[in-house]
N, C-alpha and C positions, 0 to 999 in steps of 0.2 A: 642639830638642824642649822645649817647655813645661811638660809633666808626663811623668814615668817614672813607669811602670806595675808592669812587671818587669823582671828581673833575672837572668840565666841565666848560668851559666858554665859552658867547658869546656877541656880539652885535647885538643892533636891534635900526633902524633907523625911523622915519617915519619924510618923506621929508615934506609932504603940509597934513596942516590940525588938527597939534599939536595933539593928540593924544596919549594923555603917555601911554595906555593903549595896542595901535597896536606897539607900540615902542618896549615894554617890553614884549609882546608877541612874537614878531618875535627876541629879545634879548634870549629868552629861546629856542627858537625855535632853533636857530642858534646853540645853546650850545649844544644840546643834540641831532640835525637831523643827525651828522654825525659821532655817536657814535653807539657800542653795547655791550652790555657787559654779555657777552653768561654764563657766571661763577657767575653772581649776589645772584642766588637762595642756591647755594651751601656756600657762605660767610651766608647767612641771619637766625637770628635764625629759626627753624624749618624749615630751605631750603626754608620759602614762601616768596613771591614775598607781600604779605600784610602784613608783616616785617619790609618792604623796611619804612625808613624817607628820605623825602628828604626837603631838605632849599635849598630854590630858593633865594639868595639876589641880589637885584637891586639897581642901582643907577641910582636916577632919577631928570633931572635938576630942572624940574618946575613940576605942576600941581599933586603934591602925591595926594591929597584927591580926585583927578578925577579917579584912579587906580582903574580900576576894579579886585581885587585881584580873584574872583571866576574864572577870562577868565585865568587868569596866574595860577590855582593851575590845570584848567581844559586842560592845554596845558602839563600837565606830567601826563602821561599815568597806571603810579601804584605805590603804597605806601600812605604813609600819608603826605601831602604838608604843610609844613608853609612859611610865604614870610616876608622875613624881607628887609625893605626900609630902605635906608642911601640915603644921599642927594651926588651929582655927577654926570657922566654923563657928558650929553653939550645939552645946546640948543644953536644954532648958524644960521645965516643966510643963505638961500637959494639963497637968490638973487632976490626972484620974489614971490609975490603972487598970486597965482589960485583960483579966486570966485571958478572953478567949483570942485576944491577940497576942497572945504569946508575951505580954509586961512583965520584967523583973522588976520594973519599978517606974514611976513615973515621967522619965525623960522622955522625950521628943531630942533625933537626931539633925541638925542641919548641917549639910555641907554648900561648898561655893565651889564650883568647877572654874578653869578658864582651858581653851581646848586651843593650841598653838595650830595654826594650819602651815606646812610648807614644805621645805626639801633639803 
């Protein structure tokens, strides 16, 4: 990316069921559901919206090679996506395991997104 435009960050938690994948989804989710950014086209070359790069980086406690990276590039909506992992984040206890949410044990996953906007 040549120039960064924005700037977005967010968290995504997933309580029972370790899941780094619903984790860092809903971390992206978070970054970018409460944003808009109506002047985008007008920054990008040739004013298009398939101009747009964006860098999704996460940090992720445990479980990188379980990362569905195609569900995280499919959660940003236009431009060209790359996802770059660094290790962070927190896995930490819940306090309880749920058979019926799918717990192997009692961690809760948290990731941090930061979502690069530009060209």
């Amino acid at each position: 990316m040549d120039q960064v435009l924005f700037v977005q960050t967010g968290t995504g938690i997933d309580v029972h069921g370790q899941n780094i994948t619903k984790a860092a989804t809903r971390a992206v989710e978070n970054a970018i559901w409460y944003n808009s950014m109506p002047g985008i086209e007008k920054m990008l070359p040739e004013q298009k919206l398939e101009n747009m790069k964006v860098t999704v980086k996460l940090t992720l406690p445990l479980d990188r090679e379980k990362l569905d990276t195609a569900k995280i590039k499919g959660a940003i909506p236009y431009g060209t996506v790359d996802v770059d992992l660094t290790e962070g984040g927190m896995a930490t206890s819940s306090g309880i395991i749920l058979e019926d949410k799918n717990d192997d044990n009692d961690l809760m996953y948290i990731v941090n997104a930061a979502i690069e906007v530009g060209y």
